[in-house]
C-alpha positions as CSV (number, residue, x, y, z in Angstrom):
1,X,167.6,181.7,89.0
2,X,171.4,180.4,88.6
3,X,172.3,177.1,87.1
4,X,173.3,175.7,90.7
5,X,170.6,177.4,92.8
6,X,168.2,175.1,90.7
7,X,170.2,172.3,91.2
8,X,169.9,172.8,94.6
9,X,166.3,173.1,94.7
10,X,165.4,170.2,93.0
11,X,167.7,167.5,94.9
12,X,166.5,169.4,98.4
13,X,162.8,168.3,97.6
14,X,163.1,165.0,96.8
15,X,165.4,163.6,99.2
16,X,168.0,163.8,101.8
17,X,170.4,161.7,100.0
18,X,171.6,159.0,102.1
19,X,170.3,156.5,99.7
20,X,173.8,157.5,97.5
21,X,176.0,155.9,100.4
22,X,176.1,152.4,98.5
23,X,177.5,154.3,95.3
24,X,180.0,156.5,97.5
25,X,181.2,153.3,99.0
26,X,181.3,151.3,95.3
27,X,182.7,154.1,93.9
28,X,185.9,154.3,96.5
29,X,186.0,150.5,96.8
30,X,186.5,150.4,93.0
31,X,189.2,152.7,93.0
32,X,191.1,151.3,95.8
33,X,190.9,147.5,94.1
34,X,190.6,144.1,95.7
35,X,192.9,141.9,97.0
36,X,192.3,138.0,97.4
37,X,195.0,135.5,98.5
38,X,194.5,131.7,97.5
39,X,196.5,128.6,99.1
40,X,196.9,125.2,97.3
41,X,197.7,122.3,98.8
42,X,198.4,118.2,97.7
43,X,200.9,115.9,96.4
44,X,202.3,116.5,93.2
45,X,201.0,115.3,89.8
46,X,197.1,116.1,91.2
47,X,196.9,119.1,88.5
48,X,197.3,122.2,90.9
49,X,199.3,124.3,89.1
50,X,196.9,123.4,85.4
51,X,193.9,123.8,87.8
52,X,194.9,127.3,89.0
53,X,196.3,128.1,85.2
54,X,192.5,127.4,84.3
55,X,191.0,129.1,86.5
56,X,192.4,132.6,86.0
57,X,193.2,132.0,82.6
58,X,197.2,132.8,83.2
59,X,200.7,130.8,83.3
60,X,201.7,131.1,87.0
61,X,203.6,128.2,86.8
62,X,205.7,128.8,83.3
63,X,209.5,128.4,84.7
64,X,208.2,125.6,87.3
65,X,210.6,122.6,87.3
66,X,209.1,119.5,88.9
67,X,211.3,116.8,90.9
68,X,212.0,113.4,89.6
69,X,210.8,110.5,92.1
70,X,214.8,110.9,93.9
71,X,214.0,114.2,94.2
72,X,210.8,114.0,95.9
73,X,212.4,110.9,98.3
74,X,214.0,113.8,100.6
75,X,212.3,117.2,99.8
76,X,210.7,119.4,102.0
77,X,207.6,121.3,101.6
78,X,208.6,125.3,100.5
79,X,206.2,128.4,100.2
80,X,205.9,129.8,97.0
81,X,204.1,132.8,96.6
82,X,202.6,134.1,93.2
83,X,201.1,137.7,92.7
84,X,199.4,139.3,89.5
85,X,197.2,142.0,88.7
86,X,193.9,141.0,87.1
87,X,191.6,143.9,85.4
88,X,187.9,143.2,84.2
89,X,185.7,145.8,83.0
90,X,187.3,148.6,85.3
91,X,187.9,146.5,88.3
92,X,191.6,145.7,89.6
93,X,192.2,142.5,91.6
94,X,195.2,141.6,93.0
95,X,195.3,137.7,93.4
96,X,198.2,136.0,95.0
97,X,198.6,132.6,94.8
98,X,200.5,130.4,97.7
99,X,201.8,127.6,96.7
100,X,202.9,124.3,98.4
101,X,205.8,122.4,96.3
102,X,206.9,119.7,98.6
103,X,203.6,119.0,100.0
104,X,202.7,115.2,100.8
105,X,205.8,113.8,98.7
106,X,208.4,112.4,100.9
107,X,208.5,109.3,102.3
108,X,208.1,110.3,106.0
109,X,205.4,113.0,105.7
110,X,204.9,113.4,109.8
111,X,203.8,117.0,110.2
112,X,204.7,118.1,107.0
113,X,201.5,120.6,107.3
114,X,203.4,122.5,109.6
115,X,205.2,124.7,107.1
116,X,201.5,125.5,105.9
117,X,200.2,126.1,109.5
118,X,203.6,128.7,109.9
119,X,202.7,130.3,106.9
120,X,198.6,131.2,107.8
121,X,199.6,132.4,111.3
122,X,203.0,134.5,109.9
123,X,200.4,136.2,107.8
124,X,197.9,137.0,110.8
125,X,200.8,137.5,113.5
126,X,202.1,140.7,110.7
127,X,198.5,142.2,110.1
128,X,197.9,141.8,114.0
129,X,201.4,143.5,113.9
130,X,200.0,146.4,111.3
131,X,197.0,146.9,113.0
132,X,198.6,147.8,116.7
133,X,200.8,150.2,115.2
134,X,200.6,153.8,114.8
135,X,200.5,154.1,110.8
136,X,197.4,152.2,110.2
137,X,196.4,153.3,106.9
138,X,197.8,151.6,104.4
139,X,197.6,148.0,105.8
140,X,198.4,144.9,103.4
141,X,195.9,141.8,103.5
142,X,198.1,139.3,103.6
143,X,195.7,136.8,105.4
144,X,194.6,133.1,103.6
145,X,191.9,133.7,102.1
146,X,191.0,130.1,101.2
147,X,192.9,127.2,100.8
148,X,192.0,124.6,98.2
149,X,193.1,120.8,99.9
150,X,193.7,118.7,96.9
151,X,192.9,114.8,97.5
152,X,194.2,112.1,95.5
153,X,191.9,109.9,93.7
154,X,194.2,106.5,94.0
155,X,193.6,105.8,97.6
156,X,190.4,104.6,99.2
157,X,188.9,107.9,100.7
158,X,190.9,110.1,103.1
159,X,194.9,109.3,104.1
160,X,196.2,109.7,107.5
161,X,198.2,113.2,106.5
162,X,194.8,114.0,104.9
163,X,193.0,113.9,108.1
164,X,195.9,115.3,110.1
165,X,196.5,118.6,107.9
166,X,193.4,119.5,107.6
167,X,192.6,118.9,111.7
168,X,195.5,121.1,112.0
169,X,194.4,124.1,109.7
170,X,190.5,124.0,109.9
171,X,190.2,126.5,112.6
172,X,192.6,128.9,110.3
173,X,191.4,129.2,106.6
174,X,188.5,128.2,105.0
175,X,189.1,124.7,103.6
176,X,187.5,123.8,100.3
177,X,188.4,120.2,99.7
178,X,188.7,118.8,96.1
179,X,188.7,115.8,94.6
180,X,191.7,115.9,91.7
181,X,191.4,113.9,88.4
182,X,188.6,112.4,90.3
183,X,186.8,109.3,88.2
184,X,186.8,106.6,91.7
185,X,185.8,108.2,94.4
186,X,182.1,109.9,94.8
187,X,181.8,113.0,96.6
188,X,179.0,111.4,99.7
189,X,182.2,108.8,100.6
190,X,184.4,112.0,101.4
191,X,182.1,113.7,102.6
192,X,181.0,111.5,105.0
193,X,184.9,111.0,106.5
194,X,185.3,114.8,106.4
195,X,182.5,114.8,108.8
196,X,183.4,111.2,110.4
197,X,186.9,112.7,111.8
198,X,185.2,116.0,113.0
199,X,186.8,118.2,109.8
200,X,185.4,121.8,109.7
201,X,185.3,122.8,105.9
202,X,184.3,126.2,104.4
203,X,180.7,126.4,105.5
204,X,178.2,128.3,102.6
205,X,175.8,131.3,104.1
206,X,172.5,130.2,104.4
207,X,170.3,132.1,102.0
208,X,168.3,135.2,103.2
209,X,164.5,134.4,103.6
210,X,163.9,137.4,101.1
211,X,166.4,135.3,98.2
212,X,164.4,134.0,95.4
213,X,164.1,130.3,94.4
214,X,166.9,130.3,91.9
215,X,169.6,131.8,94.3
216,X,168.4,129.1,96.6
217,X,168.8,126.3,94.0
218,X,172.3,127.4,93.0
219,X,173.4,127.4,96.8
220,X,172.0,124.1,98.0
221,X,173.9,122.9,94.2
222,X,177.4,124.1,95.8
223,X,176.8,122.4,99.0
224,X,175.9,119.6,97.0
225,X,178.9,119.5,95.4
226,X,181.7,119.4,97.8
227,X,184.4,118.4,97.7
228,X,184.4,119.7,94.0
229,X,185.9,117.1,91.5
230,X,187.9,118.9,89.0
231,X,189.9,118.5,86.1
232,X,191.8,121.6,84.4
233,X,193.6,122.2,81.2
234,X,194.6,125.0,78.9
235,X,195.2,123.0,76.2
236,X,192.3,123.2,73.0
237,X,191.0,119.9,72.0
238,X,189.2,119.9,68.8
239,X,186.1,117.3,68.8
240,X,183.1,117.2,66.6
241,X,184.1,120.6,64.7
242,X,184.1,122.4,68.4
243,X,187.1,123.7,70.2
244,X,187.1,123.8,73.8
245,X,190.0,123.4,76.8
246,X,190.3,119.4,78.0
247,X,191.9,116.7,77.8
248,X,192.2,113.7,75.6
249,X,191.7,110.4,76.5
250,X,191.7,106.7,74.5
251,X,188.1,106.7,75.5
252,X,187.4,109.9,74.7
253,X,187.6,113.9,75.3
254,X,186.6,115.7,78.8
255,X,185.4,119.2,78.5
256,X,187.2,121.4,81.5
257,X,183.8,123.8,81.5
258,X,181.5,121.1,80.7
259,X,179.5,120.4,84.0
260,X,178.7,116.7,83.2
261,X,182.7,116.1,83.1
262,X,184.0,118.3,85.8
263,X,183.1,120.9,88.3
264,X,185.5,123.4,87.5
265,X,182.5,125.8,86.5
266,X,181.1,125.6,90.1
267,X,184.5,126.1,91.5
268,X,185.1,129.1,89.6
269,X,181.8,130.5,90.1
270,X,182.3,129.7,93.8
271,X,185.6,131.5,94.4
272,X,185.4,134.4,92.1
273,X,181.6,135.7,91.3
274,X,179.5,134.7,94.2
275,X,181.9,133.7,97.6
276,X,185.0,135.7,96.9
277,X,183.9,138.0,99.7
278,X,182.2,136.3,102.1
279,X,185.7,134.3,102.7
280,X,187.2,137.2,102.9
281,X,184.9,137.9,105.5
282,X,185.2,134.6,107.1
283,X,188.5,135.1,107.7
284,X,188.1,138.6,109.1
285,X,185.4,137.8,111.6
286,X,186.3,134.4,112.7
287,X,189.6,132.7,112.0
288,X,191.9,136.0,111.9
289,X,190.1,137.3,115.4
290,X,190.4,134.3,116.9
291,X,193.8,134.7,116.8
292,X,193.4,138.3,117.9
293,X,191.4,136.9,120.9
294,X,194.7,134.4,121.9
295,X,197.1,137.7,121.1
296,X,195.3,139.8,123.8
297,X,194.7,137.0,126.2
298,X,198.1,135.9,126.4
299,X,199.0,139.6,126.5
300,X,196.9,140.2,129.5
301,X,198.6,137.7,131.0
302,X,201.9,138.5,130.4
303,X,201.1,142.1,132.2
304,X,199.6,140.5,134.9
305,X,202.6,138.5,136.1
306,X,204.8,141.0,135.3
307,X,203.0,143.1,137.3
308,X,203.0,140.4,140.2
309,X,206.6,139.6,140.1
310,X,207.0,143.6,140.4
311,X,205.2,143.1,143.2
312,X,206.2,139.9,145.0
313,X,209.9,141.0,144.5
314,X,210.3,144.6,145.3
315,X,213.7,146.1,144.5
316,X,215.4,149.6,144.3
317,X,213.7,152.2,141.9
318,X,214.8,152.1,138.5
319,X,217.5,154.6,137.4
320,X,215.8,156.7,134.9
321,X,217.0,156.4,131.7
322,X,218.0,152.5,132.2
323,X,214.3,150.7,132.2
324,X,212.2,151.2,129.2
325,X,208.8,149.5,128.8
326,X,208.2,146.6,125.9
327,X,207.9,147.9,122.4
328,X,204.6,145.8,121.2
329,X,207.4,144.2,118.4
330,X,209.5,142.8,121.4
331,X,205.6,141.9,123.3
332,X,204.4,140.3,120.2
333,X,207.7,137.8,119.6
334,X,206.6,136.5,123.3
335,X,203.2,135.9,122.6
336,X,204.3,133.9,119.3
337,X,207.0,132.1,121.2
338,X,204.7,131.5,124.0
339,X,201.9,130.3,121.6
340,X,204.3,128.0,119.6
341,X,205.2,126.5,122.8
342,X,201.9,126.0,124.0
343,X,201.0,124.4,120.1
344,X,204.0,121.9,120.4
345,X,203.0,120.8,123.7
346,X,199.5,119.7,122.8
347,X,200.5,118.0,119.3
């Protein structure tokens, strides 16, 4: 007849209590936090750093100073990488922003995605790194998440160093392609080229049979929508007694969150409350384990003709003490150089 014998009782007859895994897991996921890392990439003056302001409602990009046209004649692209802590109703997310000053402005821009290509695999060569080693808990997610391609609106569809970036990245991140200050170009013409030129984007989940007709509205609306043309501001434009973030024109005002004018509610919908983890999960399962995959094969191979040169070329026993076997750092710099190699040679 004690308090907990009771207790006992009572949860022993209804149920086993499996059915409280989801919370268990909720309830340690929450308290460990999320991390999400974001990539932008495009010519300056498209509106990335106001479109990424917008979006998470912050000033990333306060101190920025942006190059006058001499400047940009000569500049490289650099790797800039923003991190902030972002709390909503009990739930900590660490976002870090990457971004790609540089990108697409010089005159000669031949493989000026490289910097961006070094960057995605530096990230999976250290957590591939992390993961072989012998302290495995408290692994940082580094990994490109997603990386938002920003195309300009004054040409007629696709560049050349359009095409060529993202042929060179699309089997590495999840590509979400936008169309910047977009008011020319439709989103079926780029489409179509993205598909023309044999560009994989960020492909949306198909929607469980079980999923009910709004969910499968919404989706087929996203899909619709890509690339997403955007437009972001945080400056508040008074019109017609309302206030609201956009921008004003001689013609008139364009509402940032007004879906008519823009699709900055989709995007922002898209990355943060309904896709956030499934390209996290992309990039788990496919792009960051195919580069596992080339790890192992190329180390299998490096075994394997060390072990035949062993053979074909017997010598005198090694003097204990002098031969030690590869630490996985010094195997894993071989790999990379051997993989850089093999990547130069097929460009």
């Amino acid at each position: 007849n004690f308090p907990w014998q009771r207790y006992l009782n009572s949860i022993t007859k209804k149920y086993v209590g499996f059915a409280t895994l989801p919370n268990q897991v909720h309830r340690k996921t929450v308290k460990k936090g999320f991390t999400f890392t974001l990539m932008v990439a495009g010519e300056t003056g498209l509106g990335k750093s106001t479109l990424i302001n917008s979006l998470f409602l912050t000033d990333l990009y306060k101190d920025r100073k942006v190059p006058n046209a001499e400047e940009r004649i000569g500049q490289t692209v650099d790797i800039v990488k923003h991190t902030i802590g972002i709390e909503e109703k009990g739930i900590k997310l660490w976002l870090s922003i990457v971004d790609t000053p540089g990108f697409g402005d010089a005159v000669n821009n031949t493989a000026s995605w490289k910097h961006v290509e070094d960057y995605i695999d530096q990230q999976f060569e250290q957590y591939f790194r992390d993961e072989s080693g012998l302290n495995r808990k408290n692994i940082k997610d580094n990994r490109v998440h997603c990386l938002l391609y920003f195309i300009s609106p004054f040409g007629h569809g696709l560049r050349p160093i359009d095409v060529e970036c993202m042929k060179a990245l699309h089997e590495k991140v999840n590509i979400i392609p936008l169309l910047a200050k977009a008011d020319s170009l439709t989103h079926a013409e780029i489409r179509e080229e993205i598909k023309q030129f044999g560009i994989n984007i960020y492909q949306f989940p198909e929607c469980e049979s079980d999923e009910d007709e709004d969910s499968k509205r919404q989706e087929q609306i996203l899909k619709d929508s890509i690339p997403f043309a955007v437009i972001g501001s945080n400056i508040q434009v008074e019109s017609k007694g309302r206030k609201f973030r956009g921008r004003s024109y001689p013609w008139g005002v364009v509402e940032v969150e007004n879906p008519i004018h823009s699709d900055f509610l989709l995007l922002r919908n898209m990355l943060v409350r309904t896709h956030m983890q499934d390209l996290k999960d992309v990039t788990r399962e496919t792009h960051y384990e195919n580069y596992r995959a080339q790890c192992i094969q190329s180390m299998t191979r490096m075994m394997v003709q060390e072990r035949k040169r062993r053979w074909v070329e017997p010598g005198p026993p090694p003097t204990p003490g002098r031969r030690r076997p590869l630490k996985m750092q010094e195997v894993l710099e071989r790999i990379q150089e051997q993989m850089q190699q093999s990547q130069r040679g097929s460009c």
